[in-house]
Each structure stands twice: as structure tokens, then as C-alpha cells.
C-alpha angles and dihedrals in degrees: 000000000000098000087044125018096024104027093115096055087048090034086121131088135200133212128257126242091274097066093061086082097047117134083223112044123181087026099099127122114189090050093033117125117266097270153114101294083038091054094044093051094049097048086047083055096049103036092043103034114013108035116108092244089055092038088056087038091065102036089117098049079063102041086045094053090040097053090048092059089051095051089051080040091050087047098049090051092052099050088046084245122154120224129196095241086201094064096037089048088045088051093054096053096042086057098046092043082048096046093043092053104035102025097134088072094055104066088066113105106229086036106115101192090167090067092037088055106039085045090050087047089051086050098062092030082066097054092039084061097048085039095061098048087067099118125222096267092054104055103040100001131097094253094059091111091064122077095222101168108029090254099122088054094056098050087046097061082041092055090042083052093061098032083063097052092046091047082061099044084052103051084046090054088049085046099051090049089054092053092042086051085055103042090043092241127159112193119172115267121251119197094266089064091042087060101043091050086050088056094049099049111081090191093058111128089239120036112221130168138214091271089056087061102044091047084054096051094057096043089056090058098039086045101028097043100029107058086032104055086032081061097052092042092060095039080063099037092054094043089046092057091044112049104177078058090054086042090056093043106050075042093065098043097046093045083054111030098023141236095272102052136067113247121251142203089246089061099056097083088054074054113078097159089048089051094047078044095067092024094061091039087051089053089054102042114027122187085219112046102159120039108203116207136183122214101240090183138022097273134180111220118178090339098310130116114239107196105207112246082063127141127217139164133195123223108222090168094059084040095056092042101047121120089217101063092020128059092220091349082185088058118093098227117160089179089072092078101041080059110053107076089153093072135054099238101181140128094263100084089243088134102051092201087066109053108156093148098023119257130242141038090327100044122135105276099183075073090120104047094051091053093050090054099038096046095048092035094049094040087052089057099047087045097049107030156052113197133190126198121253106241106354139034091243126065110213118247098179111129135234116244109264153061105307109049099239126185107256085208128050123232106247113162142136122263127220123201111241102158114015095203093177096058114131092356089099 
């Protein structure tokens, strides 16, 4: 009811305890109001980074990254090295999400976009830490206005941290216009010059500042990195601890893309195991397991009046797990999805007992991104390696307590070469 017949009247978000400290209230995007400025910066997101055409536009910034992340795995495998796959997953989707937003920068020579974005990663994963140790009572109870247990002063020098840096990125953009205008150059724009020419346009039909983009900046990667490489690491958490899964699954890719050949991203809808694969680890751990919603309008919902003003989450976790929608919902079982040709099982939120990206207005519309990285990167490990978990023959798939479904324990294992694709290439 809320996420169909009534989503226009819940199409609004609000923002979580945290926020309350931000050096920009009132800028964010992803918990902004359902609005105009809402409205501009989702289409900027969409027509400049998620359309298909982008999304095809920027194939080789992510064959690029992920080939870089098989050659260091290939290394560490040779030298009998172990490697924390969660990092490692985290770091290739922070450098595909930098290079996607602020690409124009990268094509200058002395420009190093690998240290920027893994120091601007640094730099949220900073706050996101001081962000989950708000307890309860700060963040909906009476004593939120009092900073009990120093954590509001925390996120706040951590917020300080990152407003700097941006500051920085910012002035050498501008700088970087000014020199273009002189020199007669016209390089195409990435999202971070969109912004700044919106800012500067006092006729724009939506009026942002500086703080709006910065805030933005720092929602794509908490939003963008963080479902994306949680996904990954529990597609290989779960095929790590099943290894007939694992087995099927090598088995299809080899019988369709060959034992001699990488795997691409052209070759997944030829895929359908590897799809249920990510589909059924996605209905297990979704990267957003909570939706928040706010009441725009007086409403009346099963009977019951909803005052607007009024929060409310949905629980996608409980929905996908739950026996009455799902034949052993606790069971990892691909098979389910190559089974089930009377419903629409996708990543759109059209099944709303399957409601991995939200559904919705206010879905996750970065969907399709995230599928393109965490099918070709997923299908890549299985293909070229065997792993085995440091300390133990499980890998843990418990969460951390929050919004995101994060995994509580981090994937360090040892990889073990299977298909060397890069042989003889250097």
C-alpha cells in the first residue's frame, strides 16, 4: 500500500539522527522531500550516470578497475598472501563511482584519481563510523539535543574533515574552467561541472550551493559503494560457504563464455544461474533493509489514519524472509528464481515481495549500475579463483545494526589462481 497505491502520498524521506549534526542541513538529496530540487538532482543522476547510454559510455572505467582488482588478486595468490575481499570489493566500487562523477579530472597527466578517491573514501567512511555508534536515545529519543556521549562532536570534526577536501576539489575545478575558457577547450562535462555551472547560474530552475553539492558528493558514495560492494561481498560469502553452488556456477560460465576468456559484462544475460545467483543473495542481504518514509498528507491505510508528518519504515528484510511469500526463505536456493516465470522477480521493485532496491518513486535508481558491477565482478572471481577462508571453513554473514545491511565480519581469505586471463597480454 505505501510503496504503490499510496507512494505519492510517502514519496518523501527523512533524515536519520546523524544528520542532525551536518555542517549543511536541509542540502541532502537522497533524504530530501519529494520536490523540485529533489526531482533535478535525480534526473542529473539518471541522464548523466544510470541511463543505459551512460551506463555503456562508461563500460571501460569498470573493466579497467576490475581488471585492476584480478591482476593484485593474481599477485596476492602467487606470493600465498591473504587479502580482505570486503575492502578490496569497497575500493572497486569507490574508483568506478570517482571516476563516473568526476571523470573530466582524470584524463590530466599528473592527475592521480586512485589516491583522491580512496582519500575521499577514507574521508566518509570516517563519518559512517562515527554515524553508527548514535545510540537509540540520540537519534529519536528526548535527550537528542544533548550530545551524551561525545558523539556529535566526533561526526562533526569528521564532517569538518571532508567539507575541507571538497572545498579543495571545488576551487581546482573552478580552476580548471577558468584555464579551459582561456585555452578554447571544450571537454565533456562530468557531474561535478554540471553542478558547479548550476550554482553559478542564478537563472537555474533550482538554486543549489556549494553545500548541496558537497552533500551530494558524499550521499553517492555512502549510497552508491556501499550497497554495491555489500552485495558482492555476500554473493561471495555465501558461494564460499556452498561449493556445489560455486561448482554450478564456474560450470555455467565456462560452458558459455569459455575456459580461455575473461568473463564480461556482455556475456551475463547469456547467464541465467549467475543472475538467480545475485538475485537470491540480494533477497537475503539487501543493501536496503529498512525503507524510511515520511506521510506527506493525511492518509487512511487499512483502516487506519495516517497523520502526515508520520514515519514509517518498511521492513524489506522481514518481507523477503518471510514463509508466507517464500517455500525455506532461510535456505540459499538460486534455483528459486529460475523457477518462478509467473512473477516479475527483478531489481525494480515491480513484485513487492521481492524488494532488493526499494520500489517505488523513491527506488533506488542507481539499480542498474550496481547490477552491471556485481554480476561481472562476481562471475570474474568464481572464473579465476578458488579461495579459502582465513581461520575457519564459514565465512560469517551476520549484519551490523543499521541502515545498510552490512556484513559484522570482513572476507579475508586466500586466493587461489584458477584462470590467469592477463597471461601473455603484458
Amino acid at each position: 500500500m505505501v510503496l504503490k497505491t499510496h507512494d505519492i502520498d510517502f514519496a518523501s524521506k527523512y533524515e536519520p539522527g546523524p544528520s542532525q549534526k551536518l555542517l549543511y542541513k536541509g542540502c541532502s538529496f537522497i533524504n530530501a522531500p519529494y520536490s523540485l530540487y529533489w526531482r533535478f538532482m535525480k534526473k542529473i543522476c539518471v541522464t548523466k550516470l544510470f541511463t543505459s547510454s551512460q551506463l555503456q559510455r562508461f563500460t571501460h572505467v569498470r573493466e579497467e578497475e576490475r581488471t585492476k582488482l584480478l591482476k593484485s588478486l593474481i599477485e596476492r595468490s602467487e606470493a600465498g598472501e591473504p587479502c580482505d575481499l570486503s575492502k578490496e570489493l569497497e575500493a572497486l566500487t569507490s574508483l568506478m563511482i570517482y571516476r563516473m562523477t568526476m571523470g573530466s579530472r582524470s584524463s590530466s597527466g599528473d592527475y592521480n584519481y586512485s589516491v583522491e578517491a580512496m582519500e575521499m573514501r577514507g574521508l566518509i567512511r570516517n563519518i559512517m563510523e562515527c554515524g553508527k555508534k548514535y545510540a537509540v536515545i540520540e537519534v529519536f529519543g528526548p535527550l537528542r539535543r544533548f550530545d551524551l556521549f561525545g558523539n556529535g562532536k566526533r561526526i562533526e570534526t569528521a564532517f569538518l574533515r571532508y567539507d575541507q577536501r571538497l572545498e579543495q576539489i571545488i576551487h581546482e575545478y573552478e580552476e580548471n574552467r577558468m584555464n579551459n575558457i582561456i585555452d578554447g577547450e571544450n571537454e565533456e562535462k562530468d557531474v561535478m561541472d554540471i553542478l558547479l555551472e548550476t550554482c553559478r547560474d542564478s537563472s537555474a530552475e533550482v538554486m543549489i550551493t556549494k553545500s548541496h553539492i558537497k552533500y551530494f558528493f558524499m550521499e553517492i558514495f555512502m549510497a552508491s559503494v556501499d550497497s554495491t560492494s555489500t552485495a558482492m561481498q555476500s554473493a561471495m560469502a555465501e558461494l564460499i560457504n556452498r561449493p556445489e553452488i560455486f561448482k554450478k556456477l564456474r560450470e555455467e560460465i565456462n560452458s558459455v563464455v569459455g575456459s580461455n576468456q575473461l568473463v564480461k559484462e556482455s556475456d551475463v544475460p547469456n547467464l541465467p544461474y549467475l543472475q538467480a545467483v545475485l538475485k537470491e543473495t540480494l533477497r537475503l542481504h539487501p543493501p536496503g533493509p529498512m525503507l524510511r518514509r515520511t506521510a506527506t498528507v493525511d492518509s487512511k491505510i487499512n483502516g487506519y489514519d495516517i497523520k502526515a508528518g508520520t514515519k514509517m519504515f518498511v521492513n524489506c528484510y522481514a518481507i523477503m524472509r518471510d514463509p508466507n511469500i517464500w517455500k525455506d526463505p532461510e535456505k540459499f536456493m538460486p534455483e528459486r528464481f529460475l523457477d518462478c516465470c509467473d512473477r516479475v522477480m527483478d531489481f525494480k521493485g515491480q513484485d513487492f515481495g521481492y524488494l532488493p532496491f526499494g520500489s517505488g518513486r523513491r527506488a533506488c535508481f542507481g539499480a542498474p549500475h550496481a547490477a552491471y558491477v556485481i554480476h561481472a565482478t562476481v562471475a570474474a572471481l568464481v572464473q579465476c579463483f578458488d579461495w579459502k577462508l582465513e581461520g575457519g571453513d564459514k565465512a560469517g554473514i551476520d549484519i551490523v545494526s543499521g541502515y545498510t545491511g552490512a556484513m559484522a565480519h570482513p572476507l579475508v581469505c586466500y586466493p587461489s589462481v584458477n584462470f590467469e586471463p592477463f597471461k601473455g597480454l603484458d
